[in-house]
RODO-2510 file (C-alpha; in nm, 4 decimals, decimal comma):
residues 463
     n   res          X          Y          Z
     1     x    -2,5721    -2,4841    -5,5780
     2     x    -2,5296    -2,4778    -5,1689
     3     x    -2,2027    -2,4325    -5,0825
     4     x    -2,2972    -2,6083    -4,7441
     5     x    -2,4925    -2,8350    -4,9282
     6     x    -2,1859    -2,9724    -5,1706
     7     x    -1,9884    -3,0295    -4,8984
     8     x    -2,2231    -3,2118    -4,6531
     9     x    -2,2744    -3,4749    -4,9456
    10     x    -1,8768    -3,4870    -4,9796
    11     x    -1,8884    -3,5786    -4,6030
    12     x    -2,1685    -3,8319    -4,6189
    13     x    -2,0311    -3,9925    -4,9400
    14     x    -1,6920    -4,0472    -4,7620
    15     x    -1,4928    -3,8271    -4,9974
    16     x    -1,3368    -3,6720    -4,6998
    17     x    -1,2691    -3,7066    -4,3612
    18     x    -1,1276    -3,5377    -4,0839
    19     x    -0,7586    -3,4930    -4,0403
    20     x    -0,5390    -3,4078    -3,7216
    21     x    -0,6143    -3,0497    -3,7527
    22     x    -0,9463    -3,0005    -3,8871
    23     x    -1,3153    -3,1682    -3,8659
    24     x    -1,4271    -3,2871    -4,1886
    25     x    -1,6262    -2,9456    -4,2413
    26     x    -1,3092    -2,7489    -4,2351
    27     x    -1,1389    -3,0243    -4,4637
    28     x    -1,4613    -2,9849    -4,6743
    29     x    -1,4468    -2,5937    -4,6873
    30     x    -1,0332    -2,6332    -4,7554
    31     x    -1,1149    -2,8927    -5,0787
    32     x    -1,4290    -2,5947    -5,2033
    33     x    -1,2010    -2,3100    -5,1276
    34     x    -0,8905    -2,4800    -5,3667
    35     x    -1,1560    -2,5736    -5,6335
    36     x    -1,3427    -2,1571    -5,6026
    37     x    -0,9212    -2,0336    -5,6364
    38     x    -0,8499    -2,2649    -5,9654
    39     x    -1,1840    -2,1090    -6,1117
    40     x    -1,3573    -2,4546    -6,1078
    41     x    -1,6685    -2,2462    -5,9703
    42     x    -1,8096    -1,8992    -6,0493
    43     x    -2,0879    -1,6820    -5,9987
    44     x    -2,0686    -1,6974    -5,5923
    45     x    -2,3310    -1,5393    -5,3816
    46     x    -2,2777    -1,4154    -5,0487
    47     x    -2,5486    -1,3814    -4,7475
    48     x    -2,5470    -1,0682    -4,5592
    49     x    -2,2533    -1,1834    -4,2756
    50     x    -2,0493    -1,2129    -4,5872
    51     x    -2,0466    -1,5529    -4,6239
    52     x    -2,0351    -1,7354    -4,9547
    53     x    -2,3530    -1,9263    -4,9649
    54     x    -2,3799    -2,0580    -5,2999
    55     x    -2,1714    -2,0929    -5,6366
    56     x    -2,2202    -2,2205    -6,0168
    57     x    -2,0092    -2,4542    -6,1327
    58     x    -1,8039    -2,3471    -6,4755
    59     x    -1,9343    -2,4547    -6,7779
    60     x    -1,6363    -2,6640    -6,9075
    61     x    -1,6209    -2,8032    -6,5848
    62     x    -1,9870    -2,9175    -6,5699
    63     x    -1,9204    -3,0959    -6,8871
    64     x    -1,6076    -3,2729    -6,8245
    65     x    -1,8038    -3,3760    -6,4889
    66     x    -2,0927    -3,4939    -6,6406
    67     x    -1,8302    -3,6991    -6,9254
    68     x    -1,6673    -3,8745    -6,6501
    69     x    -1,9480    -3,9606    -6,4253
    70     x    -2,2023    -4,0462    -6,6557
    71     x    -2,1960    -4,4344    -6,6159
    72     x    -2,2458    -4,3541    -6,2218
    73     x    -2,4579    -4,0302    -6,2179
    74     x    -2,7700    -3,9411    -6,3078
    75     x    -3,0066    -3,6642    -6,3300
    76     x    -3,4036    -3,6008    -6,4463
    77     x    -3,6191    -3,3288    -6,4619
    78     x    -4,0161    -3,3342    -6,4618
    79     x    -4,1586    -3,6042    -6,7093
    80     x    -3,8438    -3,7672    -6,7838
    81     x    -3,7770    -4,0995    -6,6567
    82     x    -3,4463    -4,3118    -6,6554
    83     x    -3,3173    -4,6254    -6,6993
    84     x    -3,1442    -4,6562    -6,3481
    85     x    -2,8769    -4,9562    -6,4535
    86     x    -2,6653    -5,0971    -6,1822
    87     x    -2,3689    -4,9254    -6,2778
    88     x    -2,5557    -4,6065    -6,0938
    89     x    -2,4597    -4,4261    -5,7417
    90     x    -2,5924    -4,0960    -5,7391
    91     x    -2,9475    -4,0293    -5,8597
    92     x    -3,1276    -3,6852    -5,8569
    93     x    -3,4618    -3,6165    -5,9232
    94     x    -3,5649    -3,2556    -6,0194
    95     x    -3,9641    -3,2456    -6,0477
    96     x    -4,2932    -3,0419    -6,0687
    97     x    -4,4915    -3,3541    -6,1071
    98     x    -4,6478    -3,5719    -5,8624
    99     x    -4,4979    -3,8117    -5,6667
   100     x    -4,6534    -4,0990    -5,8740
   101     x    -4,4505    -4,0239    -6,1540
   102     x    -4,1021    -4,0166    -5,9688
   103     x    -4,1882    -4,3258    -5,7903
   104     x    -4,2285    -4,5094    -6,1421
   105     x    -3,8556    -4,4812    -6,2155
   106     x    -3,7626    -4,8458    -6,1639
   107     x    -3,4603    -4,8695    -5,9074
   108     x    -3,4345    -5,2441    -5,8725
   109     x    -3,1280    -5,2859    -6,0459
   110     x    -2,9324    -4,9780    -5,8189
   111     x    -2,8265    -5,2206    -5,5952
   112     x    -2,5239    -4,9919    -5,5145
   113     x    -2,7030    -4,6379    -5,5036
   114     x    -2,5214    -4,4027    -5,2700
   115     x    -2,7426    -4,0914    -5,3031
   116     x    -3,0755    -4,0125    -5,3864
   117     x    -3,2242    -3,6925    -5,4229
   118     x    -3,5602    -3,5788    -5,4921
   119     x    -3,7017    -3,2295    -5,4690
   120     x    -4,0325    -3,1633    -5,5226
   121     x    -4,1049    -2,7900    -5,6592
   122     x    -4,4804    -2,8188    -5,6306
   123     x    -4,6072    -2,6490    -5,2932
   124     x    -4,9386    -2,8212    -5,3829
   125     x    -4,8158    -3,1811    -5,3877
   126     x    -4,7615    -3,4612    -5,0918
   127     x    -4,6573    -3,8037    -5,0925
   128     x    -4,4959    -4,0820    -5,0267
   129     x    -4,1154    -4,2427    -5,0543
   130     x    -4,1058    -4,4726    -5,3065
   131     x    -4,0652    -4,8367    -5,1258
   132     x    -3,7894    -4,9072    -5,4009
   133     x    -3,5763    -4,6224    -5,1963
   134     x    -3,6200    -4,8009    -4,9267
   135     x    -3,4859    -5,1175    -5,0858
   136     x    -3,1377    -4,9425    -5,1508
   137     x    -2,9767    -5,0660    -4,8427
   138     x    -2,6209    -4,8988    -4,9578
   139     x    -2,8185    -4,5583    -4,9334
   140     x    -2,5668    -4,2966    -4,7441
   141     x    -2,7740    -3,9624    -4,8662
   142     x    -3,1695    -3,9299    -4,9011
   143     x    -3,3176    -3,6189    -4,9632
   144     x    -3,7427    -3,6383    -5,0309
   145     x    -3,8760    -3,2705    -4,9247
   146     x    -4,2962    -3,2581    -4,8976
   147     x    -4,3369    -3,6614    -4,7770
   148     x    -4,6700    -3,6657    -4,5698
   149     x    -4,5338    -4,0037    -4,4095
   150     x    -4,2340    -4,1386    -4,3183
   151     x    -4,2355    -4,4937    -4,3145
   152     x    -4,0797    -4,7011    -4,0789
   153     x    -3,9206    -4,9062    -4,2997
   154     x    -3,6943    -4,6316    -4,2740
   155     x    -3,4934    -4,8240    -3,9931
   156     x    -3,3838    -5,0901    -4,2616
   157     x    -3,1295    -4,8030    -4,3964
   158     x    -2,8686    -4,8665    -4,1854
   159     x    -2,5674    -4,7563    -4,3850
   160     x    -2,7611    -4,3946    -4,4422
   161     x    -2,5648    -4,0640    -4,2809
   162     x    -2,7921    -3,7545    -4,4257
   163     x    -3,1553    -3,7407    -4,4357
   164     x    -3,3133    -3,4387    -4,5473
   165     x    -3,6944    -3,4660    -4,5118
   166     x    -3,7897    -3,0941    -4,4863
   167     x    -4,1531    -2,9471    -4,5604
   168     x    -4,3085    -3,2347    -4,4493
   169     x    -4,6682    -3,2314    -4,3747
   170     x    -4,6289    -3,5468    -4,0916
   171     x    -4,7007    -3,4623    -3,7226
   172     x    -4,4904    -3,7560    -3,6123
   173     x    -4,1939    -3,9636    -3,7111
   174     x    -4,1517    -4,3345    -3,6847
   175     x    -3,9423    -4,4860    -3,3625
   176     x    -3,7509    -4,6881    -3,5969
   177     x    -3,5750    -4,3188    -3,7178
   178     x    -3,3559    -4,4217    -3,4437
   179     x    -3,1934    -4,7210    -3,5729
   180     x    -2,9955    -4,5162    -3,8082
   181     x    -2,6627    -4,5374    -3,6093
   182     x    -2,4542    -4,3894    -3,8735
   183     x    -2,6867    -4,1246    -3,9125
   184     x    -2,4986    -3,8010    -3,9258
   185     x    -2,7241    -3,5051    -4,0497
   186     x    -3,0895    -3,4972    -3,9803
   187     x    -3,3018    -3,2167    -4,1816
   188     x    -3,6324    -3,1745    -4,0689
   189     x    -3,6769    -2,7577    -4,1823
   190     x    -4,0470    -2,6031    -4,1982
   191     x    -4,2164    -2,9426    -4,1266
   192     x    -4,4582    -2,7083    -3,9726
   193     x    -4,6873    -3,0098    -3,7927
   194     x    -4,4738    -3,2087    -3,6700
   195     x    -4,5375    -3,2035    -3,2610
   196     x    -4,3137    -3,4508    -3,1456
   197     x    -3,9258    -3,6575    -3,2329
   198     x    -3,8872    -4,0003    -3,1512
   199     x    -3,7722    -4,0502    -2,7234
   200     x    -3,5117    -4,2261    -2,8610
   201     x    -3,3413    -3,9827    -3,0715
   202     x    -3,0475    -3,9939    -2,8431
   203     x    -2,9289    -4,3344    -2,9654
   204     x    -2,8062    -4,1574    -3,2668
   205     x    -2,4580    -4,1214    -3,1404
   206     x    -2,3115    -4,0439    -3,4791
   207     x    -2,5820    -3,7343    -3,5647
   208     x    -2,3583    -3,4034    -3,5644
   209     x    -2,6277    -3,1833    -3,7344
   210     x    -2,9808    -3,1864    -3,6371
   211     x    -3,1895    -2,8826    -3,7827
   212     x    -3,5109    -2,7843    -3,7057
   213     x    -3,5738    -2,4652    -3,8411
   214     x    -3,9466    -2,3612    -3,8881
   215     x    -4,0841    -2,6807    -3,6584
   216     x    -4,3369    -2,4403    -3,4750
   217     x    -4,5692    -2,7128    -3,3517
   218     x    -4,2938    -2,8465    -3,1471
   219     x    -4,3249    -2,8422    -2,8163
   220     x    -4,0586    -3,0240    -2,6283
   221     x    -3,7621    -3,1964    -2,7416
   222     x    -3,6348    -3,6006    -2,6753
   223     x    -3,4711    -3,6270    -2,3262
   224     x    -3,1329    -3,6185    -2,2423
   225     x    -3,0181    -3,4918    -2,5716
   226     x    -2,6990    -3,3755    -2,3778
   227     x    -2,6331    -3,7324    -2,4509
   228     x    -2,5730    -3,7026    -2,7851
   229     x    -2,1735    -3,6193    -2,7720
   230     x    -2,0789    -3,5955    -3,1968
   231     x    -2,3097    -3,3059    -3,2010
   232     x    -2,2539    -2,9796    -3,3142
   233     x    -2,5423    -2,7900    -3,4608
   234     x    -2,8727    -2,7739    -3,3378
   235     x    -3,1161    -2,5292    -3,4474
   236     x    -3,3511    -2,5181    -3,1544
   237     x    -3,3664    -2,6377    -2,8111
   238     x    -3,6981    -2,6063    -2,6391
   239     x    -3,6126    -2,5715    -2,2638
   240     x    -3,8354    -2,8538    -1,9986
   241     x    -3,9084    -2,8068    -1,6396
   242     x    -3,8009    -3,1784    -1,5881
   243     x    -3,4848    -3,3527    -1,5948
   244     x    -3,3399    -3,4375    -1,8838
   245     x    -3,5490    -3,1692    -2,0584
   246     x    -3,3519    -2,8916    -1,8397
   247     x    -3,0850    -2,6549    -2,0292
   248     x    -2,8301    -2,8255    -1,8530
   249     x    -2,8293    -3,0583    -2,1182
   250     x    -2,6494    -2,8018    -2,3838
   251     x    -2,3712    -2,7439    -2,1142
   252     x    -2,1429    -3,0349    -2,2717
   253     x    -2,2498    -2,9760    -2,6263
   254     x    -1,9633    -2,8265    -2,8254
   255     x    -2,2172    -2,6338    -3,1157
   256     x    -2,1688    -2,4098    -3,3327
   257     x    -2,3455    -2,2317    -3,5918
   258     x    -2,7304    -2,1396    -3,5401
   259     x    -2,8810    -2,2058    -3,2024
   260     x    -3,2652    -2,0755    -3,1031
   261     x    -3,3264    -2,1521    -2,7320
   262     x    -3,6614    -2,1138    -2,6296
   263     x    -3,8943    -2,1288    -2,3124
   264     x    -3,6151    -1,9656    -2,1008
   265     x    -3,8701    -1,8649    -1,8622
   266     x    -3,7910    -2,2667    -1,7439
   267     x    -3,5231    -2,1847    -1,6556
   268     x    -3,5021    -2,1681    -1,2544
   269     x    -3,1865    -2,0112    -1,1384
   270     x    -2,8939    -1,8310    -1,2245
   271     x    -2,6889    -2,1636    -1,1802
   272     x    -2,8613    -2,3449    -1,4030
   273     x    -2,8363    -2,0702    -1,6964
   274     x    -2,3891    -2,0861    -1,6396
   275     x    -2,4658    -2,4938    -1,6716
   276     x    -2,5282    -2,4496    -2,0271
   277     x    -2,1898    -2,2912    -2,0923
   278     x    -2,3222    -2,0553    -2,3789
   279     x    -1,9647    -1,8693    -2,3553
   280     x    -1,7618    -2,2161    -2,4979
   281     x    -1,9995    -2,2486    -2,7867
   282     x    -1,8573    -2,1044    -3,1366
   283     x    -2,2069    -1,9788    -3,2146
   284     x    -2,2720    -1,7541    -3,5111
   285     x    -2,6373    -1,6963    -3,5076
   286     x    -2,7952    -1,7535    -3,1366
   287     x    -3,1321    -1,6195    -3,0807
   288     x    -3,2797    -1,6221    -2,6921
   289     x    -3,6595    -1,6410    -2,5910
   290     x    -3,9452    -1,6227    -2,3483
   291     x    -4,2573    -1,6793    -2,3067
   292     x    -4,5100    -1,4227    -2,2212
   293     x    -4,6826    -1,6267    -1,9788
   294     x    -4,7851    -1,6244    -1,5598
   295     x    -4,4251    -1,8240    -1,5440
   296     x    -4,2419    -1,5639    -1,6940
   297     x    -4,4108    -1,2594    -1,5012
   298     x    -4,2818    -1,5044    -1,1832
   299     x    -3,9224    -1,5637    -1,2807
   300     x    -3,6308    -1,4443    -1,0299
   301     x    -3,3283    -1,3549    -1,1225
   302     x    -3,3845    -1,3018    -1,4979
   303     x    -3,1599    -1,0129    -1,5932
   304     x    -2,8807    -1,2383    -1,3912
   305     x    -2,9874    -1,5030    -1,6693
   306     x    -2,9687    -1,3505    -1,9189
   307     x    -2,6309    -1,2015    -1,7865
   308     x    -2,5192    -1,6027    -1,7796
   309     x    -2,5986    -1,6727    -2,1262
   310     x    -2,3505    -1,4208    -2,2587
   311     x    -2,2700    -1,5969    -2,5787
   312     x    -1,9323    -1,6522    -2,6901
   313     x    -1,7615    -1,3547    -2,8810
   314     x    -1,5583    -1,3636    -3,1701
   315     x    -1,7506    -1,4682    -3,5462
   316     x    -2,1059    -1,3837    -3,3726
   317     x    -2,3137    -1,2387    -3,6445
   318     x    -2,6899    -1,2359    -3,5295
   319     x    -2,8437    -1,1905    -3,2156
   320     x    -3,1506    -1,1885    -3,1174
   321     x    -3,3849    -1,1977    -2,7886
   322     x    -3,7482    -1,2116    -2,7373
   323     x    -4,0002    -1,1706    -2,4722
   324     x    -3,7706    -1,0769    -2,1943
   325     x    -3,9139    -0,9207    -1,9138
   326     x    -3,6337    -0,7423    -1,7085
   327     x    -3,5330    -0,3830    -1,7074
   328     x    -3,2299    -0,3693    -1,7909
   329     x    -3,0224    -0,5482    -2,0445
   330     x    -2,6693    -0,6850    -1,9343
   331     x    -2,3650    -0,5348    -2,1021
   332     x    -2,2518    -0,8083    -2,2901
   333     x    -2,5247    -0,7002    -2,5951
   334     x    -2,3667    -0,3945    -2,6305
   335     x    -2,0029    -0,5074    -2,5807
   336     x    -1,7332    -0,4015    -2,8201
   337     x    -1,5954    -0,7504    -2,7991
   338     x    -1,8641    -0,8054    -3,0483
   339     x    -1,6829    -0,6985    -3,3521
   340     x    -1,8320    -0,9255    -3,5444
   341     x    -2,1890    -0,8846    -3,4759
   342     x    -2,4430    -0,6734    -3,7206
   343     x    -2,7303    -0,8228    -3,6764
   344     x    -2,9163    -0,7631    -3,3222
   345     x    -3,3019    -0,7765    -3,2596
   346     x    -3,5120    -0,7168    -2,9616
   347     x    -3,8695    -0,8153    -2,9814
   348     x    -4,1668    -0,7918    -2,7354
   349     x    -3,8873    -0,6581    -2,3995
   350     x    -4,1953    -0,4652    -2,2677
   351     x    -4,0497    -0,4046    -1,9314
   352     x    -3,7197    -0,2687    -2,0872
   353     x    -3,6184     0,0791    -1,9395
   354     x    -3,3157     0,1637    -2,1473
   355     x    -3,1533     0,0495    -2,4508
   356     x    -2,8086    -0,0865    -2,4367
   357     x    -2,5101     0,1154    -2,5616
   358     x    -2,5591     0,0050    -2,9304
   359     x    -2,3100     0,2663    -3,0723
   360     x    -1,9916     0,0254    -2,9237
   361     x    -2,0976    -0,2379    -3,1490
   362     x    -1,8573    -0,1280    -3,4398
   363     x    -1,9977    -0,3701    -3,7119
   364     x    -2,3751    -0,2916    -3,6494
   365     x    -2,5732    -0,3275    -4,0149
   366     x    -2,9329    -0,4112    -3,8981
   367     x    -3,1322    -0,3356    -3,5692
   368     x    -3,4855    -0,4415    -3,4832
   369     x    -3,6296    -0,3115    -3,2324
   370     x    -4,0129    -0,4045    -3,1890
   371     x    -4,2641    -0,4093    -2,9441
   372     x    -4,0625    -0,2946    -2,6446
   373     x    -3,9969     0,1069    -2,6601
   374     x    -4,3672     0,1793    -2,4469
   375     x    -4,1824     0,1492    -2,1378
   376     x    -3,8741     0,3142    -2,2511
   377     x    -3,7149     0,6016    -2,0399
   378     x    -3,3653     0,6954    -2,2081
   379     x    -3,2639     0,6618    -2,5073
   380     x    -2,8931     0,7367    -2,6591
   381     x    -2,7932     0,7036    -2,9990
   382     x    -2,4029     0,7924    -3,0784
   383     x    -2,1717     0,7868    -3,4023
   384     x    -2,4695     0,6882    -3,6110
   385     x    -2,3469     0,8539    -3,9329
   386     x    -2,6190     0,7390    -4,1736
   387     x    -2,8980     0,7749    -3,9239
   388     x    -3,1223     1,0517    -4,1009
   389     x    -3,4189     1,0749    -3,8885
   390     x    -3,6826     0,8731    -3,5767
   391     x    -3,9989     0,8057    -3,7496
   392     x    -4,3159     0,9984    -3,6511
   393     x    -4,4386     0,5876    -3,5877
   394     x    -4,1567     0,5372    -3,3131
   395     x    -4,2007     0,8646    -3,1498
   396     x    -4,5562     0,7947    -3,0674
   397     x    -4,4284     0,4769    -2,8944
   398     x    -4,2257     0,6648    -2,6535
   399     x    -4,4591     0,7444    -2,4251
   400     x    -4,2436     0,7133    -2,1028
   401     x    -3,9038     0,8845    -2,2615
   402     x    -3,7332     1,0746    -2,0154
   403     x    -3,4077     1,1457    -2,1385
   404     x    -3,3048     1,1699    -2,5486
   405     x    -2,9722     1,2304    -2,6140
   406     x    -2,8222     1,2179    -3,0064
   407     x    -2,4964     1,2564    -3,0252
   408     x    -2,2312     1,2348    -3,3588
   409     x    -2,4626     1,1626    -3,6564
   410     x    -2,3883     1,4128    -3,9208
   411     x    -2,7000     1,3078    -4,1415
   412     x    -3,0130     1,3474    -3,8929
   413     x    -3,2189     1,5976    -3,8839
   414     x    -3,5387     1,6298    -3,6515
   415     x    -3,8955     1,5555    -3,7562
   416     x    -4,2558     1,6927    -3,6394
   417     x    -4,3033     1,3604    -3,4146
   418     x    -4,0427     1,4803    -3,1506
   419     x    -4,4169     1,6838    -3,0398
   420     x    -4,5012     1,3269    -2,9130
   421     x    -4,2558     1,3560    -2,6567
   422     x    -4,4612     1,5097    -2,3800
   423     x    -4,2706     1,3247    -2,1079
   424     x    -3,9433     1,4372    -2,1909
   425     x    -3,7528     1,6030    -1,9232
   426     x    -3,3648     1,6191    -2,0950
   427     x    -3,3004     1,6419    -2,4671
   428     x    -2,8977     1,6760    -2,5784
   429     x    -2,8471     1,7166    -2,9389
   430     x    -2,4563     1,7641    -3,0405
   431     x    -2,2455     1,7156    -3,3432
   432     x    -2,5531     1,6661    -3,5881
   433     x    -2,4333     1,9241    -3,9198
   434     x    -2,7748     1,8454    -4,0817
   435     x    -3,0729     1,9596    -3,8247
   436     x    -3,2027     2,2842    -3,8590
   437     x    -3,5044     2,3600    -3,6728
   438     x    -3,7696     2,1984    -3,4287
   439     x    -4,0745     2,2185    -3,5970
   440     x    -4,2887     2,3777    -3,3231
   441     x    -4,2030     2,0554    -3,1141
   442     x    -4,0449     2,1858    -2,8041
   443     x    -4,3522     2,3830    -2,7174
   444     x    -4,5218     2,0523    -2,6604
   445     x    -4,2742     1,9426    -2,5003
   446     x    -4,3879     2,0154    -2,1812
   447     x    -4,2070     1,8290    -1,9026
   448     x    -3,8859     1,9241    -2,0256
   449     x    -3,5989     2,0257    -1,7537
   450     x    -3,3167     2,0134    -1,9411
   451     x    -3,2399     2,1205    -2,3014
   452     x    -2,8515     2,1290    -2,4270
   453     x    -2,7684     2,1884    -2,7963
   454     x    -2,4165     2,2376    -2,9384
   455     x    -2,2464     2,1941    -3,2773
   456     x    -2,5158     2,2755    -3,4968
   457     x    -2,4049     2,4918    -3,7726
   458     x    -2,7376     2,4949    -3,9579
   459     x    -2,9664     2,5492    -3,6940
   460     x    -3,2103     2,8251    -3,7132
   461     x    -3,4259     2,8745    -3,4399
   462     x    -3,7192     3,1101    -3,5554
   463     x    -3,8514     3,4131    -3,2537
***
């Protein structure tokens, strides 16, 4: 199970609550943590930031659980269906059927249902919410993933805090979504048609989590979402050219977690990149794009922007930034403050003239760099220890490499590509035990000025 998961239902449910020094996430992560230490869960998995991302219950513990709730909890899988008495508050349905089936189970007794989840396993399959759901006014958690309507009876749930409605195949959602004033998570993941929310989305003043991951077809957010004060993740934000739709709107915003911004070729000045105070957000994944469009080619200013959205330092894990047309990347990318960061990806920075100095980053697992290197004129790559070798594909990329300089990592050795570099005018190799020859490649090398090569006991260079 979700680690996340178990203790965003504790929240909605009201099993906890903030206290004086934490929000009720940390209380929620406090309560898991004390359960994980007295061995009341096992078999953790971890993601690749090191985080523990899901667990299994132990199996004593499952069954004294399932002894103690069982007047109030109830589960089903596939064909099976329940007698839902009124003595139920927690329902989950676990199916590879269709949606006819789990909308049989009777629920008109569940007066006092709390939670009900269904998750539907068959890619193939699409339906509706059963209108008895959306009788259970005491609702605080629905979960229906693969819904091809939501209805807008949905409004009448007004007690309801998490709705998870991901995979949907809807292009639109219902304006009375935004009568849910105690609404505090909103899923909407890989609901890959939907095109637009409901304007008034930002009358959900309780909504702290609203996640949009995989929501391509989106092309612009509500306005004024800077309006919406108990938030604190957001997966995407889609800059506007127009008020309310300006990044502005993230400046008083206290997120954390995952944040995507895109269309950042909007954006129109330097001033209004700082306005979005990326620096006070306690961000752990932030990825920043452009648009390769006539806007972009026109923007001013844009290594200063990117400069101003220096993201804020400490538990940063991911980065990544796309379709960025200046030169030059600022230092922050490359900044040893970033101790925690080992993921960073650069995609489609065409115009890109250097790389940053990648060898400060001191946790640095995972680098993608795609789409960019054509225009590339220098490339250094220091203390890289398990580095073994640029592939013959890369090489022929670097068709505008001036300067190559490897430095420090004991395990590379050269390869018959380095022939590709025909525009290279300095090459420094130092401190690398493993190469040993050249492989013909410096007599194509034919613009080169400068060659310097020291500390490299197995080197044989042959008349």
């Amino acid at each position: 199970m979700s680690k996340h998961f178990m203790i965003e239902l504790w929240i909605a449910n009201g099993f906890i609550s903030s206290n004086q020094m934490l929000d009720a996430e940390g209380v929620g992560n406090e309560v898991w943590n004390e359960l994980y230490w007295r061995s009341f869960f096992q078999d953790t998995e971890t993601d690749e930031f090191g985080q523990i991302t899901s667990f299994k219950m132990h199996d004593l513990v499952h069954e004294l659980a399932e002894s103690v709730t069982r007047e109030v909890c109830c589960i089903t899988y596939n064909n099976d269906l329940p007698t839902v008495s009124e003595s139920i508050r927690h329902l989950s349905v676990y199916k590879e059927n269709s949606f006819e089936i789990v909308n049989s189970i009777q629920l008109h007794h569940a007066k006092s249902l709390k939670t009900y989840l269904a998750e539907n396993f068959n890619v193939f399959d699409a339906g509706q919410l059963s209108p008895q759901v959306l009788k259970c006014y005491s609702l605080r958690v629905l979960l229906s993933n693969r819904l091809n309507k939501l209805p807008t009876s949905i409004g009448g749930l007004k007690y309801l805090r998490y709705l998870d409605i991901s995979e949907g195949s809807f292009n639109s959602l219902p304006k009375s979504l935004c009568k849910l004033y105690n609404l505090q998570v909103l899923k909407l993941d890989a609901c890959y048609n939907l095109q637009k929310l409901p304007d008034g989305l930002t009358c959900l003043k309780a909504l702290q989590h609203l996640s949009l991951r995989g929501c391509d077809s989106l092309s612009s957010l509500p306005p004024h979402l800077g309006k919406l004060n108990s938030l604190k993740t957001l997966s995407k934000y889609i800059v506007g050219n127009k008020r309310g739709f300006l990044l502005e709107e993230l400046g008083q915003l206290n997120l954390k977690g995952q944040l995507h911004i895109k269309n950042l070729e909007r954006v129109k000045s330097v001033a209004d990149a700082k306005k979005a105070n990326i620096s006070r957000k306690k961000l752990n994944h932030l990825w920043l794009s452009w648009e390769r469009n006539e806007v972009s080619q026109l923007q001013e200013n844009i290594e200063q922007i990117l400069e101003a959205l220096q993201p804020y330092a400490q538990q940063l894990y991911s980065c990544g930034i796309g379709g960025y047309t200046g030169a030059h990347f600022p230092p922050w990318i490359a900044s040893p403050s970033l101790k925690d960061l080992s993921s960073l990806e650069l995609v489609d920075c065409k115009s890109c003239l250097n790389l940053p100095e990648l060898w400060k980053l001191p946790s640095l697992k995972y680098l993608n760099i795609s789409n960019m290197i054509h225009a590339l004129q220098e490339l250094y790559i220091y203390h890289c220890k398990n580095i073994r070798s640029i592939t013959n594909e890369v090489l022929k990329g670097l068709h505008s490499l001036k300067v190559l300089n490897i430095m420090k990592c004991n395990k590379f050795n050269m390869s018959s590509g380095f022939q590709y570099l025909t525009c290279l005018e300095t090459l420094v190799i130092g401190s690398c035990s493993e190469v040993n020859g050249f492989h013909e490649a410096l007599q194509h090398m034919t613009s080169l000025q400068s060659l310097t090569l020291s500390d490299l006991p197995n080197l044989r260079i042959s008349a």
